[in-house]
mmCIF entry with sequence, helices, sheets and N, C-alpha, C, O atoms, coordinates in Angstrom:
data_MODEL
# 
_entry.id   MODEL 
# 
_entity.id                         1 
_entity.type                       polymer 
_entity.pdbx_number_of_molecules   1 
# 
_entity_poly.entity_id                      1 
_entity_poly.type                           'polypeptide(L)' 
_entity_poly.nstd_linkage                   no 
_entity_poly.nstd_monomer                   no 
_entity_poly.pdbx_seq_one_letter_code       
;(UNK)(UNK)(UNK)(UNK)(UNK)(UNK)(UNK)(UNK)(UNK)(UNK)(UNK)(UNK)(UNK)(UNK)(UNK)(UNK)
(UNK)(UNK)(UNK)(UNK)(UNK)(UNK)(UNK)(UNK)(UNK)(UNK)(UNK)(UNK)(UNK)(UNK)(UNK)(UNK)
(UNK)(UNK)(UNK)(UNK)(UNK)(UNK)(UNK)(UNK)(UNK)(UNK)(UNK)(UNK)(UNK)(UNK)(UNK)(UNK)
(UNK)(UNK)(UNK)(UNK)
;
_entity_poly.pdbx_seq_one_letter_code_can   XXXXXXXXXXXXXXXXXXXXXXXXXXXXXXXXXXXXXXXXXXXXXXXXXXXX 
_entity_poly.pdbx_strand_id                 A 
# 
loop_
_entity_poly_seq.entity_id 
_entity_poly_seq.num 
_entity_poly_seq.mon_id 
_entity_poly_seq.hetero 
1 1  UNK n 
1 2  UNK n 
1 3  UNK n 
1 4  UNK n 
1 5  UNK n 
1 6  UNK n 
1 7  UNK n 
1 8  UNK n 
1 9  UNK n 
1 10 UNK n 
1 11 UNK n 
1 12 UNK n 
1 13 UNK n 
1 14 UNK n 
1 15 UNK n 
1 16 UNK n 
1 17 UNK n 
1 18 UNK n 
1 19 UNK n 
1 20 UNK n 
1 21 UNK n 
1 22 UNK n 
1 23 UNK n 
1 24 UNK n 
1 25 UNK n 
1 26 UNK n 
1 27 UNK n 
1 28 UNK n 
1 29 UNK n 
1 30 UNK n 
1 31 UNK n 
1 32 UNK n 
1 33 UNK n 
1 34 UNK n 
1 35 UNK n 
1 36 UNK n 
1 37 UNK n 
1 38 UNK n 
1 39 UNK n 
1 40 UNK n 
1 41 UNK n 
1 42 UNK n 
1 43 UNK n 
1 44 UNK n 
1 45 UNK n 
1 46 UNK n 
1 47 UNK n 
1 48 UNK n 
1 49 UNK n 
1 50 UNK n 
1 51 UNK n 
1 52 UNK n 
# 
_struct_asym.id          A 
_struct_asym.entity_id   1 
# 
loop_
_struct_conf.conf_type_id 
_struct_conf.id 
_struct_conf.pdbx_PDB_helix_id 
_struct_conf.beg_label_comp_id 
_struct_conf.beg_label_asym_id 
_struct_conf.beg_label_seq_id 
_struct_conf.pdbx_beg_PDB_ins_code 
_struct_conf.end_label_comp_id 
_struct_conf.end_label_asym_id 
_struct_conf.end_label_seq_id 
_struct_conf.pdbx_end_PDB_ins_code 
_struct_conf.beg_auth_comp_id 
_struct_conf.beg_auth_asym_id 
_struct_conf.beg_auth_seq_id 
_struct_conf.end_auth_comp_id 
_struct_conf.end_auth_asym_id 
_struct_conf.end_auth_seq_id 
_struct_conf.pdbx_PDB_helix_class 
_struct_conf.details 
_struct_conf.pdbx_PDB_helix_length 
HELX_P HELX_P1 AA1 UNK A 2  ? UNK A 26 ? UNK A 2  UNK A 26 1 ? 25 
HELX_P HELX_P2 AA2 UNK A 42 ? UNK A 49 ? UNK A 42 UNK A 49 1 ? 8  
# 
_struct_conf_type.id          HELX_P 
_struct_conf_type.criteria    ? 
_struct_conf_type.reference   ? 
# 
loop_
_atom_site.group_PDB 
_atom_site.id 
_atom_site.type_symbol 
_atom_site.label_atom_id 
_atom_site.label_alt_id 
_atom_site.label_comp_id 
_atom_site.label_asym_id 
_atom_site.label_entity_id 
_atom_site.label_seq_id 
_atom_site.pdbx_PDB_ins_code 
_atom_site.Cartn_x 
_atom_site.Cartn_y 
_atom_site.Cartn_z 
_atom_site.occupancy 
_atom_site.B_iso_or_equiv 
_atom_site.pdbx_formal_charge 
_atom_site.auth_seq_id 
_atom_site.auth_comp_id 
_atom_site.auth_asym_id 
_atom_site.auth_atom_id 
_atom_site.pdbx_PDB_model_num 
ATOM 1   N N  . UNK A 1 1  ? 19.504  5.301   15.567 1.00 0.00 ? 1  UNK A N  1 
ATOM 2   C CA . UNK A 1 1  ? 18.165  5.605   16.031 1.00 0.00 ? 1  UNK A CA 1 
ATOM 3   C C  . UNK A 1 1  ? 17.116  5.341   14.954 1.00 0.00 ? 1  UNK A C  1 
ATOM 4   O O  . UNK A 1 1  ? 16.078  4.766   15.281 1.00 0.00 ? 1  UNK A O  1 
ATOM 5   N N  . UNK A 1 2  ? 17.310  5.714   13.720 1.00 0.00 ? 2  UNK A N  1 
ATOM 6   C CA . UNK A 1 2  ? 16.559  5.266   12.595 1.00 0.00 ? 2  UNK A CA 1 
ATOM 7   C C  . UNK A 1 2  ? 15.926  3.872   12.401 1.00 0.00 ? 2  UNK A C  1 
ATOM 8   O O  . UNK A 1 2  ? 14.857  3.639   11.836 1.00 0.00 ? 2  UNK A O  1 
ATOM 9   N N  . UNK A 1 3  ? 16.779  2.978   12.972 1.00 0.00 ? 3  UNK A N  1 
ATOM 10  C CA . UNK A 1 3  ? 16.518  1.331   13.372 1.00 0.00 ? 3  UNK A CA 1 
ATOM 11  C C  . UNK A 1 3  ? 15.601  1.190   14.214 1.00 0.00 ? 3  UNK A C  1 
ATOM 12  O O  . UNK A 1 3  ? 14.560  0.535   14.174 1.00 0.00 ? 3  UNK A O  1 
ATOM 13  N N  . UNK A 1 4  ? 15.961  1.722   14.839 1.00 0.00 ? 4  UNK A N  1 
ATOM 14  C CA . UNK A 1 4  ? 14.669  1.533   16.469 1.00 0.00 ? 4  UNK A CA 1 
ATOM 15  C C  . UNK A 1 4  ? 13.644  2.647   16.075 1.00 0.00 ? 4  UNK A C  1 
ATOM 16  O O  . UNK A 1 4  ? 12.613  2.320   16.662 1.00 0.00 ? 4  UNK A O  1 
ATOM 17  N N  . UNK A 1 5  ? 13.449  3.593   15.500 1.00 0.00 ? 5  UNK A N  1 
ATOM 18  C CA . UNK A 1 5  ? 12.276  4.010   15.416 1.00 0.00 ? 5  UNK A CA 1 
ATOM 19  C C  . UNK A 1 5  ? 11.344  3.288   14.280 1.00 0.00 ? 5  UNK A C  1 
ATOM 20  O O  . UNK A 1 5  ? 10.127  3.421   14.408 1.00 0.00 ? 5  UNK A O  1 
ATOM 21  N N  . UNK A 1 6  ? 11.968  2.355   12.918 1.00 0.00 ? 6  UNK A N  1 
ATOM 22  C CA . UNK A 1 6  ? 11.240  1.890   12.431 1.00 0.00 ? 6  UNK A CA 1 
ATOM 23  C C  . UNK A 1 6  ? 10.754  0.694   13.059 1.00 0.00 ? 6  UNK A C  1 
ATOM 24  O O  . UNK A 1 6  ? 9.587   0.394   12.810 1.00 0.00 ? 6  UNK A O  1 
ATOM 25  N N  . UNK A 1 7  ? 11.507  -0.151  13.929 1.00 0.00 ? 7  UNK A N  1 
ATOM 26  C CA . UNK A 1 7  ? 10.458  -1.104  14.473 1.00 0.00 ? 7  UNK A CA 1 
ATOM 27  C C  . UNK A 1 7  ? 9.759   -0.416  15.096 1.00 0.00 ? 7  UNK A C  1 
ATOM 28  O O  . UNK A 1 7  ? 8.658   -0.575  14.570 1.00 0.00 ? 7  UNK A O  1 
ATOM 29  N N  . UNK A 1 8  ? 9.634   0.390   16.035 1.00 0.00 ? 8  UNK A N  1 
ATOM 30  C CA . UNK A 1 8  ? 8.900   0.949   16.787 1.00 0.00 ? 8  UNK A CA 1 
ATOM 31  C C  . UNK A 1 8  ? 7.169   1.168   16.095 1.00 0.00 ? 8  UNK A C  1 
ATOM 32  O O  . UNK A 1 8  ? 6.147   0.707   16.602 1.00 0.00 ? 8  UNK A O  1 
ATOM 33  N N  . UNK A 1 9  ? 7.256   1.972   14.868 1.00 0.00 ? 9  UNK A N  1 
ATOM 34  C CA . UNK A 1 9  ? 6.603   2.049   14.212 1.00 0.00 ? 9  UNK A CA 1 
ATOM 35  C C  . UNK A 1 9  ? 5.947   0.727   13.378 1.00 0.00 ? 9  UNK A C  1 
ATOM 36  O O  . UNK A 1 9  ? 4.748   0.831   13.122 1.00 0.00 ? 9  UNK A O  1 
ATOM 37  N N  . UNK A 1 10 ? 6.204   0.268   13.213 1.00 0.00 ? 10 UNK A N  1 
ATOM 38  C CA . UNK A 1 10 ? 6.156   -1.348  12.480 1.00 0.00 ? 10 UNK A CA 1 
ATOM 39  C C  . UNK A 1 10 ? 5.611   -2.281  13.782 1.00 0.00 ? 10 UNK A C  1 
ATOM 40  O O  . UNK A 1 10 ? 4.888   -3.264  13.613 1.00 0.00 ? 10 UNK A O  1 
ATOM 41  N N  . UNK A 1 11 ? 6.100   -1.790  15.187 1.00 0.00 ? 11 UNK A N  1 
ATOM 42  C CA . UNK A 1 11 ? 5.196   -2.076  16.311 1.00 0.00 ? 11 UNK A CA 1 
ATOM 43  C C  . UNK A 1 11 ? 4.286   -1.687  16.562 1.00 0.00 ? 11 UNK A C  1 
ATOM 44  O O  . UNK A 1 11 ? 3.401   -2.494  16.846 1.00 0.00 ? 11 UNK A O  1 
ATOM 45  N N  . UNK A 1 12 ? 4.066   -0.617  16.590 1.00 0.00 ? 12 UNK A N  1 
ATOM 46  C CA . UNK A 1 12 ? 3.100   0.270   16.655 1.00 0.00 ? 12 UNK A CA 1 
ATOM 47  C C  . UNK A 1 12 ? 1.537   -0.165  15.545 1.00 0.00 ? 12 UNK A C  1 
ATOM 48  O O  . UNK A 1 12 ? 0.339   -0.186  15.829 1.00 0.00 ? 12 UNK A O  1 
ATOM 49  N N  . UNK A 1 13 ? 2.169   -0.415  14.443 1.00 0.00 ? 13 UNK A N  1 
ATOM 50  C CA . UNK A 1 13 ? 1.093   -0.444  13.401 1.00 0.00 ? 13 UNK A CA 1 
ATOM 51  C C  . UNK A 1 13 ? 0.848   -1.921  13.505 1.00 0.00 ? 13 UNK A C  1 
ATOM 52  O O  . UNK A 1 13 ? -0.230  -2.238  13.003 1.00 0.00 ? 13 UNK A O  1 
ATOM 53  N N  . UNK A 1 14 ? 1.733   -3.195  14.155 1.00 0.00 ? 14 UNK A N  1 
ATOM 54  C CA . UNK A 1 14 ? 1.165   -4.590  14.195 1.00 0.00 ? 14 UNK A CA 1 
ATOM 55  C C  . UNK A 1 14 ? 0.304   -4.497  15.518 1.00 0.00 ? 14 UNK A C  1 
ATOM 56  O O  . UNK A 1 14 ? -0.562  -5.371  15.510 1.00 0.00 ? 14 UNK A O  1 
ATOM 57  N N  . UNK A 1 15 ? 0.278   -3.815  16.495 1.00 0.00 ? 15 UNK A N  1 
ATOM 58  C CA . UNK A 1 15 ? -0.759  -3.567  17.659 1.00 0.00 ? 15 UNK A CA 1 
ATOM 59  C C  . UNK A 1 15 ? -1.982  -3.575  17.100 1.00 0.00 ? 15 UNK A C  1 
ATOM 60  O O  . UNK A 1 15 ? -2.923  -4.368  17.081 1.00 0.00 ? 15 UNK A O  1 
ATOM 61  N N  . UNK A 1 16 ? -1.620  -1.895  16.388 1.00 0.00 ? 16 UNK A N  1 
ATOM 62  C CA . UNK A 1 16 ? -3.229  -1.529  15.660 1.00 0.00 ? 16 UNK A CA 1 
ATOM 63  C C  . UNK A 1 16 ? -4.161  -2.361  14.756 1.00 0.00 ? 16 UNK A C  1 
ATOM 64  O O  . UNK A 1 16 ? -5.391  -2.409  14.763 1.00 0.00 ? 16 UNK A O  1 
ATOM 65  N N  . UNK A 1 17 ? -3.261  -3.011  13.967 1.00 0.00 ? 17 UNK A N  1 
ATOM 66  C CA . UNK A 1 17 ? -4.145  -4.230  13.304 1.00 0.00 ? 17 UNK A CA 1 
ATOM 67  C C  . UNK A 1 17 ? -4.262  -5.314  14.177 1.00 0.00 ? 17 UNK A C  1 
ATOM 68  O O  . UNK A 1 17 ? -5.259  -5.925  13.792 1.00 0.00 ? 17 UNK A O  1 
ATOM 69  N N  . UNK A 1 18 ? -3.679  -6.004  15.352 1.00 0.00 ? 18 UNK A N  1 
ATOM 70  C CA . UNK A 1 18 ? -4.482  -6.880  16.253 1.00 0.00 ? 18 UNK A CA 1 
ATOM 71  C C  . UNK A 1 18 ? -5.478  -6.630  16.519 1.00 0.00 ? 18 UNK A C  1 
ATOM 72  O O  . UNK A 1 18 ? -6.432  -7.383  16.324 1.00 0.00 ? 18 UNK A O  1 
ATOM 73  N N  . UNK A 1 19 ? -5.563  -5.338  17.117 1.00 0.00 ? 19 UNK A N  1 
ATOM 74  C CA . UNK A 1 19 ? -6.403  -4.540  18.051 1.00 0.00 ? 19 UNK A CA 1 
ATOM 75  C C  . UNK A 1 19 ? -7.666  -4.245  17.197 1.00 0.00 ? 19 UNK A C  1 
ATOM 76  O O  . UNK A 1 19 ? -8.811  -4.375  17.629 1.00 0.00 ? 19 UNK A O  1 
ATOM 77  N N  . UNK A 1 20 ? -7.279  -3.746  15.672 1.00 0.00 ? 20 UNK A N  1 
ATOM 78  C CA . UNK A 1 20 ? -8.632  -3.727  15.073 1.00 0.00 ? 20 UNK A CA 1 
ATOM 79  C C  . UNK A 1 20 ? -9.273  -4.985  14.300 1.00 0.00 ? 20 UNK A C  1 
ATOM 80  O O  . UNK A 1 20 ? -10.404 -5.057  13.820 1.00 0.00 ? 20 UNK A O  1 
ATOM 81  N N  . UNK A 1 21 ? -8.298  -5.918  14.305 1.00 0.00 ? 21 UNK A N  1 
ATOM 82  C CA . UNK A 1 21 ? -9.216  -7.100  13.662 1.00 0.00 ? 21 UNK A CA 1 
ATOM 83  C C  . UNK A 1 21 ? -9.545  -8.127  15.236 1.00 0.00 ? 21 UNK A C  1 
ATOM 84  O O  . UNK A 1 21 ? -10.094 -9.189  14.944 1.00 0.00 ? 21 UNK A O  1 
ATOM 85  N N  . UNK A 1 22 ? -9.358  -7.996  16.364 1.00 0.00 ? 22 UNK A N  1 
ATOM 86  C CA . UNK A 1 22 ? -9.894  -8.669  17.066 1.00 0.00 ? 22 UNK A CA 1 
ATOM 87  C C  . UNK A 1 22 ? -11.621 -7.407  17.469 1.00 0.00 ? 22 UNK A C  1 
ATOM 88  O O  . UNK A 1 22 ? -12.772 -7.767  17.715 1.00 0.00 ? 22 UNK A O  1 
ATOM 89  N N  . UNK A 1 23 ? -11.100 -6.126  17.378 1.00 0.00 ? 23 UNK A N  1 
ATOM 90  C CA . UNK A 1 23 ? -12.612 -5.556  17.768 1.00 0.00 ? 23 UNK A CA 1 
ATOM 91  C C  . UNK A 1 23 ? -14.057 -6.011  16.684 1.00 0.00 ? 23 UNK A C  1 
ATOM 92  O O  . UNK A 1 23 ? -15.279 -5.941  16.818 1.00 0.00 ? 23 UNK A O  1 
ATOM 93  N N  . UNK A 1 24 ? -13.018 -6.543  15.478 1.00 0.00 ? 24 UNK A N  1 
ATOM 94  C CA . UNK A 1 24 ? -14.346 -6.942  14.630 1.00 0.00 ? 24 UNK A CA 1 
ATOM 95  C C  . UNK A 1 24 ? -14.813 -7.808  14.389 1.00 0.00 ? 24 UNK A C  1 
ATOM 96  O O  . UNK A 1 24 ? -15.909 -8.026  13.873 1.00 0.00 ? 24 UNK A O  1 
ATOM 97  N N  . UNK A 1 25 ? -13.794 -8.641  14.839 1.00 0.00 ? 25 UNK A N  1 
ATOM 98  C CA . UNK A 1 25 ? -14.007 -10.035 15.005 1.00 0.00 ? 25 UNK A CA 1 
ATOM 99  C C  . UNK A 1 25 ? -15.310 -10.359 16.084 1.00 0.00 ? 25 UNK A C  1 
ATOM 100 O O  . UNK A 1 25 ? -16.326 -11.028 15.895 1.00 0.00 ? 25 UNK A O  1 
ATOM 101 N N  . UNK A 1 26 ? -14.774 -9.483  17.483 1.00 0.00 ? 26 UNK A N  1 
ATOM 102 C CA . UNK A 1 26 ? -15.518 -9.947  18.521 1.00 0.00 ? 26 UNK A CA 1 
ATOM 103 C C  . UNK A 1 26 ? -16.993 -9.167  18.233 1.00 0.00 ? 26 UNK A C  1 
ATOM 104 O O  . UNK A 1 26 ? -17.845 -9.814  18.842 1.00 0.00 ? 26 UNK A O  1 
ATOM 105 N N  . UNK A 1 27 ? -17.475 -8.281  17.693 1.00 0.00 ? 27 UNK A N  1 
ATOM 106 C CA . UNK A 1 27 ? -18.526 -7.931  17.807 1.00 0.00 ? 27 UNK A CA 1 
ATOM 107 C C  . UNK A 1 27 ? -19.530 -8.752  17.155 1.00 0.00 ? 27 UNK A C  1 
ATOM 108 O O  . UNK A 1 27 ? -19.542 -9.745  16.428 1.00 0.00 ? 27 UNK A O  1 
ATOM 109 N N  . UNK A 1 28 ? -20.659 -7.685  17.878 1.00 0.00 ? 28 UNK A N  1 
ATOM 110 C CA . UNK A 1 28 ? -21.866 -8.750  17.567 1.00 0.00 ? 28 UNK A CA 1 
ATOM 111 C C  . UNK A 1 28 ? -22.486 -9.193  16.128 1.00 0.00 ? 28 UNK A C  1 
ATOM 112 O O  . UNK A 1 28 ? -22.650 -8.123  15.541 1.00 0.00 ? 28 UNK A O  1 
ATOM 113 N N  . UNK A 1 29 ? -22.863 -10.134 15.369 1.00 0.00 ? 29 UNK A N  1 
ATOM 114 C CA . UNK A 1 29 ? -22.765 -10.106 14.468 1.00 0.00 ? 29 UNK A CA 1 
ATOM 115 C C  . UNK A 1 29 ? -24.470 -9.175  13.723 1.00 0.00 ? 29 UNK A C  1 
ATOM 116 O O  . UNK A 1 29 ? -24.926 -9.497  12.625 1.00 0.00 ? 29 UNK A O  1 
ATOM 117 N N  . UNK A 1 30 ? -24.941 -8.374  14.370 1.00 0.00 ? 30 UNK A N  1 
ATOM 118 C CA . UNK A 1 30 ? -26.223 -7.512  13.568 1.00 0.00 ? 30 UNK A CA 1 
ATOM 119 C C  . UNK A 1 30 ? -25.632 -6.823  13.847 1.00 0.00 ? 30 UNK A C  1 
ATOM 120 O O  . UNK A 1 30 ? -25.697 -6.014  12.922 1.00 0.00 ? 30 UNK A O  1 
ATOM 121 N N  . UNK A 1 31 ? -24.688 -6.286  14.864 1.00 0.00 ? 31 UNK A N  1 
ATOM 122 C CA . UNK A 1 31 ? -24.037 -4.779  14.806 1.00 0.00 ? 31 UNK A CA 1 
ATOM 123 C C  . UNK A 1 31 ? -23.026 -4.451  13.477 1.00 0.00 ? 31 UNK A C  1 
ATOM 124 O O  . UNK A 1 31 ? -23.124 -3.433  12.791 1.00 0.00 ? 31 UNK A O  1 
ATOM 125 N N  . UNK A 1 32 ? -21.968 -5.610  13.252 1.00 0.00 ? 32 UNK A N  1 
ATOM 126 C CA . UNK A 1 32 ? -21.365 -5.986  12.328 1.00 0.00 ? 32 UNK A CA 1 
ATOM 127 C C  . UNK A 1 32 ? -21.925 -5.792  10.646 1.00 0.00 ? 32 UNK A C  1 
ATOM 128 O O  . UNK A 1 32 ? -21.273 -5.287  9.733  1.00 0.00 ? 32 UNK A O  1 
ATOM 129 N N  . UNK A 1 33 ? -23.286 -6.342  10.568 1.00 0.00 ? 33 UNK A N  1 
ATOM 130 C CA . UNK A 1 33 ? -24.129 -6.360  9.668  1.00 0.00 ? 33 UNK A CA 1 
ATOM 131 C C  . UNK A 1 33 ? -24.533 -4.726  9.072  1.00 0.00 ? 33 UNK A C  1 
ATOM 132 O O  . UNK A 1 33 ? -24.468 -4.228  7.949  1.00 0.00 ? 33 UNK A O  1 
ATOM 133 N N  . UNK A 1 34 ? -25.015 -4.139  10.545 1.00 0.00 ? 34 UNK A N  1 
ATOM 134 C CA . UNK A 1 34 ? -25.659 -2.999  10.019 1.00 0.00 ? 34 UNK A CA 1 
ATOM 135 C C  . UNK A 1 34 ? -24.384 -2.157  9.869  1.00 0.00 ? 34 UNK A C  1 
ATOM 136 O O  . UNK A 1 34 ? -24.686 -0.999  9.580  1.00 0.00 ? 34 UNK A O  1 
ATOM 137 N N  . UNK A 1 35 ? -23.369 -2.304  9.947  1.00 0.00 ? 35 UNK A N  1 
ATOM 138 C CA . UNK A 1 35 ? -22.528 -1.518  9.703  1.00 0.00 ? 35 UNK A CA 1 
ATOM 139 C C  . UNK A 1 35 ? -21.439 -1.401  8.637  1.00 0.00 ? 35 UNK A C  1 
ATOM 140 O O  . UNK A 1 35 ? -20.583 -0.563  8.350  1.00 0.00 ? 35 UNK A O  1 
ATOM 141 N N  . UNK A 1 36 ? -21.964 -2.999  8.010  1.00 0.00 ? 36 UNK A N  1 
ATOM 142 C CA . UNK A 1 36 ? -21.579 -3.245  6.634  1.00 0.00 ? 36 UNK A CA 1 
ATOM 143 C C  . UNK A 1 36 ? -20.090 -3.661  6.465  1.00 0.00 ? 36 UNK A C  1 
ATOM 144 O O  . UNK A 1 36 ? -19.363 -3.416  5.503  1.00 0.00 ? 36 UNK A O  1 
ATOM 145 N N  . UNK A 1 37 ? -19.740 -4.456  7.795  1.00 0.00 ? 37 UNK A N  1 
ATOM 146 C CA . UNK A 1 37 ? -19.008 -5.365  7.610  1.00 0.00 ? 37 UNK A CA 1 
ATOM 147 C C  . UNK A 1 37 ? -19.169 -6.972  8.378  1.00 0.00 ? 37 UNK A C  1 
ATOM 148 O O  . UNK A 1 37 ? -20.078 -7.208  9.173  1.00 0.00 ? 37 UNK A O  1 
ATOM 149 N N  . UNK A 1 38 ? -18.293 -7.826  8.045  1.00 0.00 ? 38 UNK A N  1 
ATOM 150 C CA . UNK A 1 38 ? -18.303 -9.203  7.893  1.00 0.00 ? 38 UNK A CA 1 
ATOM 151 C C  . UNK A 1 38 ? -17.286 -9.761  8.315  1.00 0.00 ? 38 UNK A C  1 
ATOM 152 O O  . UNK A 1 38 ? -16.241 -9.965  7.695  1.00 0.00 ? 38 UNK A O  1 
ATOM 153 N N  . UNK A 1 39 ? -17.676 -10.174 9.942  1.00 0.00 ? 39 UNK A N  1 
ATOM 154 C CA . UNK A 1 39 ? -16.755 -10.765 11.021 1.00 0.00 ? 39 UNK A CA 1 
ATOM 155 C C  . UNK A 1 39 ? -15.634 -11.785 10.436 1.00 0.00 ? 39 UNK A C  1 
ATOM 156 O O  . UNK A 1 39 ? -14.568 -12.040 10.996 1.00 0.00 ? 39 UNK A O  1 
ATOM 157 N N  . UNK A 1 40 ? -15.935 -12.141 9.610  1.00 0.00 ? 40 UNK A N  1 
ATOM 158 C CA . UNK A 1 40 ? -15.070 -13.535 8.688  1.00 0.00 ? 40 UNK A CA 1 
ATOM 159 C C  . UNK A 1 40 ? -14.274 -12.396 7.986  1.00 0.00 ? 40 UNK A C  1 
ATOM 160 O O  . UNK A 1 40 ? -13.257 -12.889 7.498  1.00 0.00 ? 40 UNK A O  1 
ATOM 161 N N  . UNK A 1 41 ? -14.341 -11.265 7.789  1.00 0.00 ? 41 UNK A N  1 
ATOM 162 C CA . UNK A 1 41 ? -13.315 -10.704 7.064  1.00 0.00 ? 41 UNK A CA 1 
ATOM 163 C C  . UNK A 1 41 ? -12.389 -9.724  7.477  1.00 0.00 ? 41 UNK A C  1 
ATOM 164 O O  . UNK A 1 41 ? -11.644 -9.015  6.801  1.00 0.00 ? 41 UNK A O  1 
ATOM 165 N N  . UNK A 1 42 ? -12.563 -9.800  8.734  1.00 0.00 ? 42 UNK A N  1 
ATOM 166 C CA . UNK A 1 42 ? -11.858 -8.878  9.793  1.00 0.00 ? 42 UNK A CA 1 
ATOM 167 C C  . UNK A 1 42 ? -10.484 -9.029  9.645  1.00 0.00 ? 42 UNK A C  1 
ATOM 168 O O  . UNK A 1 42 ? -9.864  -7.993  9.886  1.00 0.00 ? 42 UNK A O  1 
ATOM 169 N N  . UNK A 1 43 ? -9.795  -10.015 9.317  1.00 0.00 ? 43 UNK A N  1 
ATOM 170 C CA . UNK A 1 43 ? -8.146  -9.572  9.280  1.00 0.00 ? 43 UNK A CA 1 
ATOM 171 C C  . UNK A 1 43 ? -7.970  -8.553  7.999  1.00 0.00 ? 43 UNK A C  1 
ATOM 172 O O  . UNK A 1 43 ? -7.192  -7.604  8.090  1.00 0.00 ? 43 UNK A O  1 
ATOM 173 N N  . UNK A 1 44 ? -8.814  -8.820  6.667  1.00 0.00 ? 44 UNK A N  1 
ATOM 174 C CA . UNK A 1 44 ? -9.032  -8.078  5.445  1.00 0.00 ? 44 UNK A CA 1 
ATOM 175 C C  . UNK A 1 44 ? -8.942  -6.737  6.265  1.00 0.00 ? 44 UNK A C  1 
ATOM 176 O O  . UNK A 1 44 ? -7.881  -6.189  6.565  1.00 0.00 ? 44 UNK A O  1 
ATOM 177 N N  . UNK A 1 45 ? -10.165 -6.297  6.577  1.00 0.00 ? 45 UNK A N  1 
ATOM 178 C CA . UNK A 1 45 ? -10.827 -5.055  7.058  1.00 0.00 ? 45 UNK A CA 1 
ATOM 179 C C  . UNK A 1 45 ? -9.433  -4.408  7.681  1.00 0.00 ? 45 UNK A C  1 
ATOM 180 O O  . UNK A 1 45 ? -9.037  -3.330  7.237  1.00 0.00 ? 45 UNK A O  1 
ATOM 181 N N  . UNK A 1 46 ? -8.695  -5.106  8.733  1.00 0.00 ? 46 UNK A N  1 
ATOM 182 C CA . UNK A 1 46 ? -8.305  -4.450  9.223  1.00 0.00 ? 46 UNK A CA 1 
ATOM 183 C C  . UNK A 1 46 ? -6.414  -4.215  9.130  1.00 0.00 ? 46 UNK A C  1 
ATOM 184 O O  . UNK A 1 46 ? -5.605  -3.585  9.812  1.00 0.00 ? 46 UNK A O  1 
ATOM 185 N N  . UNK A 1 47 ? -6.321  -5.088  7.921  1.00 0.00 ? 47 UNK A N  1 
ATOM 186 C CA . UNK A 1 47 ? -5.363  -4.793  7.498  1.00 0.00 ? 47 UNK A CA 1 
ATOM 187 C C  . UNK A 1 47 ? -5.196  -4.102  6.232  1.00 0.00 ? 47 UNK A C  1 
ATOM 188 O O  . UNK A 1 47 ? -4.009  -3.988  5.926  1.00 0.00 ? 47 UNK A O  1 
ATOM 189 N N  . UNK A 1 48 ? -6.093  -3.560  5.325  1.00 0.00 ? 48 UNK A N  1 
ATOM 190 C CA . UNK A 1 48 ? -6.631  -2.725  4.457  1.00 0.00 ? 48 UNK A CA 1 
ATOM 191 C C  . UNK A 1 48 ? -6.614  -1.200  5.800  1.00 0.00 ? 48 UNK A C  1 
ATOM 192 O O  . UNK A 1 48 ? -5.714  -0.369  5.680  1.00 0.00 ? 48 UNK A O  1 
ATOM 193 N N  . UNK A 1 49 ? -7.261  -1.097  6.510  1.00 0.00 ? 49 UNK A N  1 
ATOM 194 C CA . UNK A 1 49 ? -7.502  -0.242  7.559  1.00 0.00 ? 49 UNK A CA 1 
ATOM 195 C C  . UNK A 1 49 ? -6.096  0.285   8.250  1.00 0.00 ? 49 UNK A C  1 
ATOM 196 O O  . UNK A 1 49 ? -5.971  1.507   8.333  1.00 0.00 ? 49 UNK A O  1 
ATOM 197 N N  . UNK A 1 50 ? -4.945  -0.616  8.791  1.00 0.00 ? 50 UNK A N  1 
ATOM 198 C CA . UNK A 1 50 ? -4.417  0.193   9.073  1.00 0.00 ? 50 UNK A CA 1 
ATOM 199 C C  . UNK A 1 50 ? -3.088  0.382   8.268  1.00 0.00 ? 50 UNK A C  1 
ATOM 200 O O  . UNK A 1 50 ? -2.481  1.453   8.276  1.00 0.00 ? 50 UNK A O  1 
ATOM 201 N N  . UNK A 1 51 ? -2.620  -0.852  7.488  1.00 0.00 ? 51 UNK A N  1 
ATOM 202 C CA . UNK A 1 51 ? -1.507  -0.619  6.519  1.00 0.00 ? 51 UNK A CA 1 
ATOM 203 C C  . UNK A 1 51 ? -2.153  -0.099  4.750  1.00 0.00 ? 51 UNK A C  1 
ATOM 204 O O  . UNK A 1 51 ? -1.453  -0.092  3.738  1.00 0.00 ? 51 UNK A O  1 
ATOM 205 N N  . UNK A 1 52 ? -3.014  0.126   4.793  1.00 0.00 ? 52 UNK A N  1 
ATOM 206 C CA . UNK A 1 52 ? -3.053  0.689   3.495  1.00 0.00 ? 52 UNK A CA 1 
ATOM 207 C C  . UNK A 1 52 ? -3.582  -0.100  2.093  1.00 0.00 ? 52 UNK A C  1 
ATOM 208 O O  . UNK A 1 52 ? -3.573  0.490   1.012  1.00 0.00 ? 52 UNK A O  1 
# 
């Protein structure tokens, strides 16, 4: 069970970084701006974000 719960988890956390580098990707780029990040750096962002 130890096997399957680490992919699971290792699934779990490659979702979350799709999921958060396509939301930053797709946004608008003055929303992006005022919020002090940089659509070109969204896989960064969001793999800093959810692996650490």
């Amino acid at each position: 069970m130890t096997v399957l719960n680490t992919l699971r988890a290792a699934y779990a956390k490659h979702r979350a970084y799709v999921r958060t580098r396509d939301e930053i990707a797709s946004m608008p780029r003055d929303v992006a701006l005022d919020l002090g990040l940089f659509p070109e750096d969204a896989s960064r962002i969001a793999r800093t974000a959810i692996y650490g």
